[in-house]
C-alpha positions as CSV (number, residue, x, y, z in Angstrom):
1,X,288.0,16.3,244.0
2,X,285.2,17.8,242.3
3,X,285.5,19.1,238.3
4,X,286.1,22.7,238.2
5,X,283.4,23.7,235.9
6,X,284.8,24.4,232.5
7,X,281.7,26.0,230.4
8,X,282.6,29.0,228.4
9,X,280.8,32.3,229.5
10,X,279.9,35.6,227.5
11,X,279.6,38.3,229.9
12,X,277.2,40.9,227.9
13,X,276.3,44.1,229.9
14,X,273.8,47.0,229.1
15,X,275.6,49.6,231.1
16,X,272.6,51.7,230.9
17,X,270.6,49.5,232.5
18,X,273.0,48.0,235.2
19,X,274.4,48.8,238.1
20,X,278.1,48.8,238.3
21,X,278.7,48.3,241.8
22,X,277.4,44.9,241.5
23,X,280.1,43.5,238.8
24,X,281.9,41.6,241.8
25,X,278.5,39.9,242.8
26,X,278.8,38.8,239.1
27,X,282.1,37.8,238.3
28,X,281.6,35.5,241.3
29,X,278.7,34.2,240.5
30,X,279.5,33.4,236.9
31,X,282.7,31.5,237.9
32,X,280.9,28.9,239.3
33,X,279.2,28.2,235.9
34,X,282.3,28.2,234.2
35,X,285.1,30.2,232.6
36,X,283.7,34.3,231.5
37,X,285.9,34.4,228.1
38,X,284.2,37.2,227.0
39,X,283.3,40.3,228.8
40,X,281.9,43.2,227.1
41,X,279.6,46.0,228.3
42,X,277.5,48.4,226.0
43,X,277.0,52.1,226.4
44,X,277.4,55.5,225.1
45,X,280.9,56.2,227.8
46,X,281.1,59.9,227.1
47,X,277.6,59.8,228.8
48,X,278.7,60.9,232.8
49,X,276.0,58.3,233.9
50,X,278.2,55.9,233.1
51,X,281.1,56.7,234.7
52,X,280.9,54.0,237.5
53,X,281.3,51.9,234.9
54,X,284.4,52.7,233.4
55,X,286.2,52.9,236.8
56,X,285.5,48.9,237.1
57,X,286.0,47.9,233.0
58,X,290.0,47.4,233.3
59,X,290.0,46.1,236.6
60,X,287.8,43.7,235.6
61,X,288.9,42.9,231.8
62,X,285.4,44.0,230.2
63,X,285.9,45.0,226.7
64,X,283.7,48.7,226.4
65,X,281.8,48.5,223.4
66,X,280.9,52.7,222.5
67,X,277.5,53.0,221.0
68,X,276.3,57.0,220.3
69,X,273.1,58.3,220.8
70,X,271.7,58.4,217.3
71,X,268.6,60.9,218.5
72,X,267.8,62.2,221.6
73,X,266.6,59.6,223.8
74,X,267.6,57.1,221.7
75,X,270.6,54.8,221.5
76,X,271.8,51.5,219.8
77,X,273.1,49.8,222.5
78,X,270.2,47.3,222.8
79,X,270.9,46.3,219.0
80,X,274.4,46.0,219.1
81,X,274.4,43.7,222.3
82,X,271.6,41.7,220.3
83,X,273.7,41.2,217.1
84,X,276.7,40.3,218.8
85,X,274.8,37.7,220.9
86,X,273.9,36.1,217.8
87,X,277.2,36.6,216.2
88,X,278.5,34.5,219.2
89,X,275.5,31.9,219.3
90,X,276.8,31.0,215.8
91,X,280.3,31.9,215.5
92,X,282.0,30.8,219.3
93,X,282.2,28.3,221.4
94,X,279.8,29.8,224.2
95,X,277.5,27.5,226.5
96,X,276.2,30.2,228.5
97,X,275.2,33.9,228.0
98,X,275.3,36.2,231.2
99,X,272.5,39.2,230.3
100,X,273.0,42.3,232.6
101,X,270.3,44.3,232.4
102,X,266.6,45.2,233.9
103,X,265.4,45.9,230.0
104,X,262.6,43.2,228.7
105,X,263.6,44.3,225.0
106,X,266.5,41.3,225.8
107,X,263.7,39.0,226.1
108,X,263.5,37.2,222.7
109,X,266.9,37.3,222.8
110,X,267.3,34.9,226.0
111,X,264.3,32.7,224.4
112,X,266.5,32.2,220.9
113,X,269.5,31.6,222.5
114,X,268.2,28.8,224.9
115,X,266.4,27.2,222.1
116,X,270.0,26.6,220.8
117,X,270.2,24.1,224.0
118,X,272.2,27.2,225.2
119,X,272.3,28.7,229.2
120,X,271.0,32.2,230.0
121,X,272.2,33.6,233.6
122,X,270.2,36.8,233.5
123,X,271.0,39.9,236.1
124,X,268.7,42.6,237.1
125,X,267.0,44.9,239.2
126,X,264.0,44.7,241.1
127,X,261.5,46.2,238.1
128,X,262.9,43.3,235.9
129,X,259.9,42.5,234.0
130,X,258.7,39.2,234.2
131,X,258.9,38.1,230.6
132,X,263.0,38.9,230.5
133,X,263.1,37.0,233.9
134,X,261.0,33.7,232.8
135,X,262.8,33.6,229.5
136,X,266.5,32.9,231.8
137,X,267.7,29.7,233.1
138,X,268.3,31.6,235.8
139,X,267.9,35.2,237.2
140,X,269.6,36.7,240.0
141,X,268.6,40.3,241.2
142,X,270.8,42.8,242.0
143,X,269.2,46.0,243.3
144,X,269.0,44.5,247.0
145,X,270.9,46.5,249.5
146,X,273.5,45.0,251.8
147,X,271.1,44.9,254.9
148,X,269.1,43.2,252.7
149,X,271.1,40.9,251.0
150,X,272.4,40.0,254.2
151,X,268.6,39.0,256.1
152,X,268.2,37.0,253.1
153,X,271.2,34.8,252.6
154,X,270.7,34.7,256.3
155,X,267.5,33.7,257.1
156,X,265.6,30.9,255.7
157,X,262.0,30.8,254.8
158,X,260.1,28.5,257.5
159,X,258.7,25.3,256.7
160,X,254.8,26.6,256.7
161,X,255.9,29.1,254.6
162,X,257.3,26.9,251.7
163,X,254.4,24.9,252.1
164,X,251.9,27.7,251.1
165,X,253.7,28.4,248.3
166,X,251.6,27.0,245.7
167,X,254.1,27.6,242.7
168,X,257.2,26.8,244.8
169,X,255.7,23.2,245.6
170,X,254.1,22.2,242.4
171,X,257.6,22.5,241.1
172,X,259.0,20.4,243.2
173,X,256.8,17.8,242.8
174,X,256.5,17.6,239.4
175,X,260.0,17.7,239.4
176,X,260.5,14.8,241.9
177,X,257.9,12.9,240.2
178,X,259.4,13.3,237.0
179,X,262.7,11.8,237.7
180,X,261.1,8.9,240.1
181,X,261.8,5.5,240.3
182,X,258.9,2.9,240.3
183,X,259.1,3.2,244.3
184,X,258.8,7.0,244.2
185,X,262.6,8.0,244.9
186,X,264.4,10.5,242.5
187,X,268.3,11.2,242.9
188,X,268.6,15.0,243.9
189,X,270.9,15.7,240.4
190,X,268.2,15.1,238.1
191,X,265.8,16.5,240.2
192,X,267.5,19.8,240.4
193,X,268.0,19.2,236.4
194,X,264.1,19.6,236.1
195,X,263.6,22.4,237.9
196,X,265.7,24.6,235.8
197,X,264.2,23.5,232.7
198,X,261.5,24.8,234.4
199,X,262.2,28.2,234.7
200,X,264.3,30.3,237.2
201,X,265.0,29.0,240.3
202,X,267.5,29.7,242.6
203,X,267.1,27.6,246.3
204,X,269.3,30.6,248.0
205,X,266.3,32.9,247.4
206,X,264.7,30.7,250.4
207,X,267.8,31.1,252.6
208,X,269.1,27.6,251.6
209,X,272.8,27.4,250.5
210,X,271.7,23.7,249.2
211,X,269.0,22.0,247.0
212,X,269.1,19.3,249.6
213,X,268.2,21.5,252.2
214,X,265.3,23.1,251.1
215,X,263.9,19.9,250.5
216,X,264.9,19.0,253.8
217,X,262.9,22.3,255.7
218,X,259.8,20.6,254.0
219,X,258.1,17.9,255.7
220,X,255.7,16.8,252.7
221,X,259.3,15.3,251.5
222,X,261.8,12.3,252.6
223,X,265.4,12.5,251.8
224,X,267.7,9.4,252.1
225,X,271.8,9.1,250.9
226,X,272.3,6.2,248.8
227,X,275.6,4.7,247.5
228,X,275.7,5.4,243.8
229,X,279.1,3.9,242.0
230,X,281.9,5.0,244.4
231,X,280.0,7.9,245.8
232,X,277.2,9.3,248.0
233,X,273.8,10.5,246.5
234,X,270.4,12.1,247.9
235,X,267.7,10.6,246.8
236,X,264.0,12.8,247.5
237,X,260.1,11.1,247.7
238,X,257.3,12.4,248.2
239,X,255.9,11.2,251.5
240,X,252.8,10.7,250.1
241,X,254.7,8.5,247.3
242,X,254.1,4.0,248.1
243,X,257.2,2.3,248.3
Protein backbone atom coordinates (compact mmCIF):
# COMPACT_ATOMS: atom_id res chain seq x y z
CA UNK A 1 0.00 0.00 0.00
CA UNK A 2 1.09 3.47 -0.68
CA UNK A 3 2.84 5.77 2.33
CA UNK A 4 0.32 8.09 3.78
CA UNK A 5 2.08 11.29 3.35
CA UNK A 6 3.48 12.38 6.72
CA UNK A 7 4.85 16.12 6.10
CA UNK A 8 3.92 18.64 8.72
CA UNK A 9 1.52 21.52 7.52
CA UNK A 10 0.99 25.16 8.99
CA UNK A 11 -2.35 26.24 7.96
CA UNK A 12 -1.93 30.31 7.99
CA UNK A 13 -5.10 32.22 6.99
CA UNK A 14 -5.67 35.99 6.32
CA UNK A 15 -9.30 35.98 7.16
CA UNK A 16 -9.59 39.31 5.54
CA UNK A 17 -8.64 38.22 2.49
CA UNK A 18 -10.17 34.70 2.25
CA UNK A 19 -13.12 33.23 1.77
CA UNK A 20 -14.51 30.99 4.40
CA UNK A 21 -16.70 28.84 2.62
CA UNK A 22 -13.80 27.32 0.86
CA UNK A 23 -11.89 25.91 4.24
CA UNK A 24 -13.29 22.34 3.29
CA UNK A 25 -11.73 22.66 -0.34
CA UNK A 26 -8.60 23.31 1.86
CA UNK A 27 -8.46 20.97 4.54
CA UNK A 28 -8.82 18.42 1.79
CA UNK A 29 -6.50 19.48 -0.26
CA UNK A 30 -3.73 19.92 2.37
CA UNK A 31 -4.26 16.35 3.70
CA UNK A 32 -2.82 14.99 0.81
CA UNK A 33 0.49 16.83 1.43
CA UNK A 34 0.59 15.83 4.80
CA UNK A 35 -0.56 16.24 8.29
CA UNK A 36 -2.00 20.38 9.02
CA UNK A 37 -0.53 20.56 12.73
CA UNK A 38 -1.15 24.04 12.83
CA UNK A 39 -4.09 25.95 11.86
CA UNK A 40 -4.44 29.55 12.60
CA UNK A 41 -6.30 32.35 10.92
CA UNK A 42 -5.67 36.17 11.36
CA UNK A 43 -8.24 38.94 11.70
CA UNK A 44 -9.75 41.55 13.66
CA UNK A 45 -13.13 39.00 14.80
CA UNK A 46 -15.20 41.70 16.29
CA UNK A 47 -15.22 42.96 12.64
CA UNK A 48 -18.94 41.52 11.32
CA UNK A 49 -17.07 40.73 7.95
CA UNK A 50 -15.66 38.16 9.47
CA UNK A 51 -18.24 36.35 10.86
CA UNK A 52 -18.28 33.39 8.29
CA UNK A 53 -15.27 32.78 9.67
CA UNK A 54 -15.76 32.16 13.09
CA UNK A 55 -18.79 29.85 12.40
CA UNK A 56 -16.12 27.31 10.77
CA UNK A 57 -12.80 27.99 13.28
CA UNK A 58 -14.01 25.24 16.05
CA UNK A 59 -15.39 22.96 13.69
CA UNK A 60 -12.32 22.93 12.01
CA UNK A 61 -9.63 23.32 15.00
CA UNK A 62 -8.21 26.79 13.57
CA UNK A 63 -6.64 28.58 16.35
CA UNK A 64 -8.18 32.59 15.83
CA UNK A 65 -5.39 34.81 16.17
CA UNK A 66 -7.29 38.72 17.12
CA UNK A 67 -5.33 41.46 15.60
CA UNK A 68 -7.15 45.25 16.12
CA UNK A 69 -7.36 47.79 13.75
CA UNK A 70 -4.57 50.12 14.84
CA UNK A 71 -6.05 53.17 12.48
CA UNK A 72 -8.80 53.28 10.32
CA UNK A 73 -8.12 51.29 7.39
CA UNK A 74 -5.33 49.77 8.76
CA UNK A 75 -4.62 46.50 10.54
CA UNK A 76 -1.74 44.19 11.61
CA UNK A 77 -2.88 41.09 10.55
CA UNK A 78 -0.46 40.95 7.48
CA UNK A 79 2.53 41.43 10.13
CA UNK A 80 1.53 39.09 12.61
CA UNK A 81 0.92 36.22 10.06
CA UNK A 82 4.50 37.18 8.65
CA UNK A 83 6.27 37.00 12.05
CA UNK A 84 4.82 33.86 13.06
CA UNK A 85 5.71 32.32 9.71
CA UNK A 86 9.15 33.01 10.54
CA UNK A 87 8.85 32.14 14.09
CA UNK A 88 7.82 28.58 12.68
CA UNK A 89 10.38 28.47 9.71
CA UNK A 90 12.98 28.53 12.56
CA UNK A 91 11.44 27.31 15.63
CA UNK A 92 9.04 23.99 14.26
CA UNK A 93 9.24 21.20 12.48
CA UNK A 94 7.09 22.51 9.37
CA UNK A 95 7.86 21.30 5.66
CA UNK A 96 5.06 23.11 4.11
CA UNK A 97 3.27 26.47 4.71
CA UNK A 98 -0.39 26.70 3.40
CA UNK A 99 -0.90 30.86 2.59
CA UNK A 100 -4.63 31.78 2.38
CA UNK A 101 -4.95 34.76 1.00
CA UNK A 102 -5.38 36.93 -2.41
CA UNK A 103 -2.84 39.75 -0.77
CA UNK A 104 0.76 39.97 -2.82
CA UNK A 105 2.21 41.72 0.45
CA UNK A 106 2.70 37.62 1.42
CA UNK A 107 4.89 37.51 -1.53
CA UNK A 108 8.47 37.74 -0.02
CA UNK A 109 7.26 35.78 2.51
CA UNK A 110 6.52 32.52 0.22
CA UNK A 111 10.01 33.37 -1.60
CA UNK A 112 11.97 33.25 2.01
CA UNK A 113 10.36 30.43 3.22
CA UNK A 114 11.04 28.27 -0.01
CA UNK A 115 14.62 29.31 -0.06
CA UNK A 116 14.70 27.34 3.26
CA UNK A 117 14.13 24.10 0.89
CA UNK A 118 10.65 24.62 2.42
CA UNK A 119 6.90 23.95 0.42
CA UNK A 120 4.44 26.91 -0.13
CA UNK A 121 0.68 25.72 -1.06
CA UNK A 122 -0.74 29.14 -1.68
CA UNK A 123 -4.82 29.75 -1.87
CA UNK A 124 -6.51 32.54 -3.51
CA UNK A 125 -8.90 34.27 -5.47
CA UNK A 126 -9.06 35.07 -8.90
CA UNK A 127 -7.26 38.78 -8.59
CA UNK A 128 -4.35 36.92 -6.90
CA UNK A 129 -1.48 38.87 -8.26
CA UNK A 130 0.89 37.15 -10.13
CA UNK A 131 3.99 37.79 -8.09
CA UNK A 132 2.24 36.02 -4.73
CA UNK A 133 1.17 33.14 -7.20
CA UNK A 134 4.79 32.58 -8.97
CA UNK A 135 6.51 32.76 -5.60
CA UNK A 136 4.15 29.19 -4.41
CA UNK A 137 5.00 25.72 -5.13
CA UNK A 138 1.74 25.62 -5.83
CA UNK A 139 -1.46 27.79 -6.03
CA UNK A 140 -4.89 26.69 -6.10
CA UNK A 141 -7.78 29.31 -6.70
CA UNK A 142 -10.63 29.44 -4.87
CA UNK A 143 -13.11 32.17 -6.04
CA UNK A 144 -14.57 29.60 -8.84
CA UNK A 145 -18.19 28.90 -8.42
CA UNK A 146 -19.58 25.39 -8.21
CA UNK A 147 -20.81 25.42 -11.98
CA UNK A 148 -17.59 26.31 -12.51
CA UNK A 149 -15.54 24.21 -10.61
CA UNK A 150 -17.56 21.56 -11.82
CA UNK A 151 -16.95 22.24 -16.02
CA UNK A 152 -13.40 22.29 -15.07
CA UNK A 153 -12.59 19.24 -13.09
CA UNK A 154 -14.94 17.88 -15.73
CA UNK A 155 -13.73 18.72 -18.84
CA UNK A 156 -10.37 18.41 -20.14
CA UNK A 157 -8.52 20.77 -22.37
CA UNK A 158 -8.20 19.18 -25.98
CA UNK A 159 -5.06 18.03 -27.42
CA UNK A 160 -4.72 21.26 -29.99
CA UNK A 161 -5.31 23.17 -27.27
CA UNK A 162 -2.30 22.06 -25.01
CA UNK A 163 -0.30 22.14 -27.86
CA UNK A 164 -0.72 26.02 -28.46
CA UNK A 165 0.19 26.63 -25.26
CA UNK A 166 3.53 27.89 -25.56
CA UNK A 167 4.37 28.11 -21.77
CA UNK A 168 2.48 24.93 -20.89
CA UNK A 169 4.81 22.91 -23.47
CA UNK A 170 8.14 24.46 -22.93
CA UNK A 171 7.63 23.18 -19.41
CA UNK A 172 7.21 20.02 -20.18
CA UNK A 173 9.84 19.65 -22.30
CA UNK A 174 12.45 21.08 -20.48
CA UNK A 175 11.21 19.10 -17.83
CA UNK A 176 11.29 15.82 -19.73
CA UNK A 177 14.56 16.63 -21.09
CA UNK A 178 15.99 17.39 -17.96
CA UNK A 179 15.47 14.11 -16.30
CA UNK A 180 16.22 12.00 -19.74
CA UNK A 181 18.19 9.15 -20.19
CA UNK A 182 20.75 8.99 -23.02
CA UNK A 183 17.80 7.40 -25.22
CA UNK A 184 15.48 10.30 -24.39
CA UNK A 185 13.06 8.56 -21.77
CA UNK A 186 12.50 10.19 -18.26
CA UNK A 187 10.53 8.32 -15.42
CA UNK A 188 7.22 10.37 -14.80
CA UNK A 189 8.39 11.00 -10.85
CA UNK A 190 11.25 13.11 -11.56
CA UNK A 191 9.59 14.57 -14.26
CA UNK A 192 6.77 15.87 -12.27
CA UNK A 193 9.71 16.84 -9.60
CA UNK A 194 10.92 19.45 -12.26
CA UNK A 195 7.93 20.98 -13.02
CA UNK A 196 7.28 22.15 -9.61
CA UNK A 197 10.55 23.57 -9.06
CA UNK A 198 9.46 25.32 -11.88
CA UNK A 199 6.73 27.20 -10.68
CA UNK A 200 2.99 26.47 -10.04
CA UNK A 201 1.53 23.83 -11.75
CA UNK A 202 -1.30 21.89 -11.06
CA UNK A 203 -2.27 19.12 -14.15
CA UNK A 204 -6.12 19.33 -12.78
CA UNK A 205 -6.25 22.91 -14.07
CA UNK A 206 -6.34 21.00 -17.69
CA UNK A 207 -9.06 18.55 -16.59
CA UNK A 208 -6.51 15.81 -15.93
CA UNK A 209 -6.82 13.98 -12.48
CA UNK A 210 -3.15 12.49 -13.48
CA UNK A 211 0.32 13.79 -14.57
CA UNK A 212 0.36 10.76 -16.79
CA UNK A 213 -2.59 11.78 -18.49
CA UNK A 214 -1.91 15.02 -19.63
CA UNK A 215 1.04 13.81 -21.15
CA UNK A 216 -0.92 11.21 -22.60
CA UNK A 217 -3.73 13.91 -24.41
CA UNK A 218 -0.49 15.21 -26.14
CA UNK A 219 0.71 13.59 -29.10
CA UNK A 220 4.18 15.46 -29.35
CA UNK A 221 4.85 12.82 -26.41
CA UNK A 222 5.25 8.80 -25.93
CA UNK A 223 4.58 7.18 -22.69
CA UNK A 224 5.64 3.59 -21.92
CA UNK A 225 5.37 1.47 -18.19
CA UNK A 226 8.58 0.04 -17.33
CA UNK A 227 9.33 -2.37 -14.44
CA UNK A 228 11.30 -0.42 -11.91
CA UNK A 229 12.48 -2.62 -8.64
CA UNK A 230 9.26 -4.50 -7.72
CA UNK A 231 6.96 -1.96 -9.23
CA UNK A 232 5.44 -0.32 -12.38
CA UNK A 233 6.70 3.15 -13.67
CA UNK A 234 5.80 5.63 -16.64
CA UNK A 235 8.45 6.60 -18.40
CA UNK A 236 7.70 10.02 -21.08
CA UNK A 237 9.94 10.93 -24.52
CA UNK A 238 9.63 13.30 -26.62
CA UNK A 239 8.66 11.92 -30.01
CA UNK A 240 10.94 13.94 -31.56
CA UNK A 241 13.65 12.43 -28.96
CA UNK A 242 16.29 9.25 -31.09
CA UNK A 243 16.34 6.25 -29.31
Amino acid sequence: MPQEPDDSIALLIDADNAPAAKIDFIITELATHGIVNIRRAYGNWVKRGLSGWTKVLHENAIEPVQLFDMVKGKNGTDMKLLIDAMDMLYTKDVQTFAVVSSDCDFTPLCIRIRAEGKQVIGFGGQNTPAPFINACTRFLYLDDDAAAAEVRKNTKVSGNQLKGNTKLMNTLRSAVDAAADDDGWATLGPVGAYIANQGPFDHRTYGFSKLTDLFKAIDRFEMRKVKHGTQQVYQVRQKSAKP
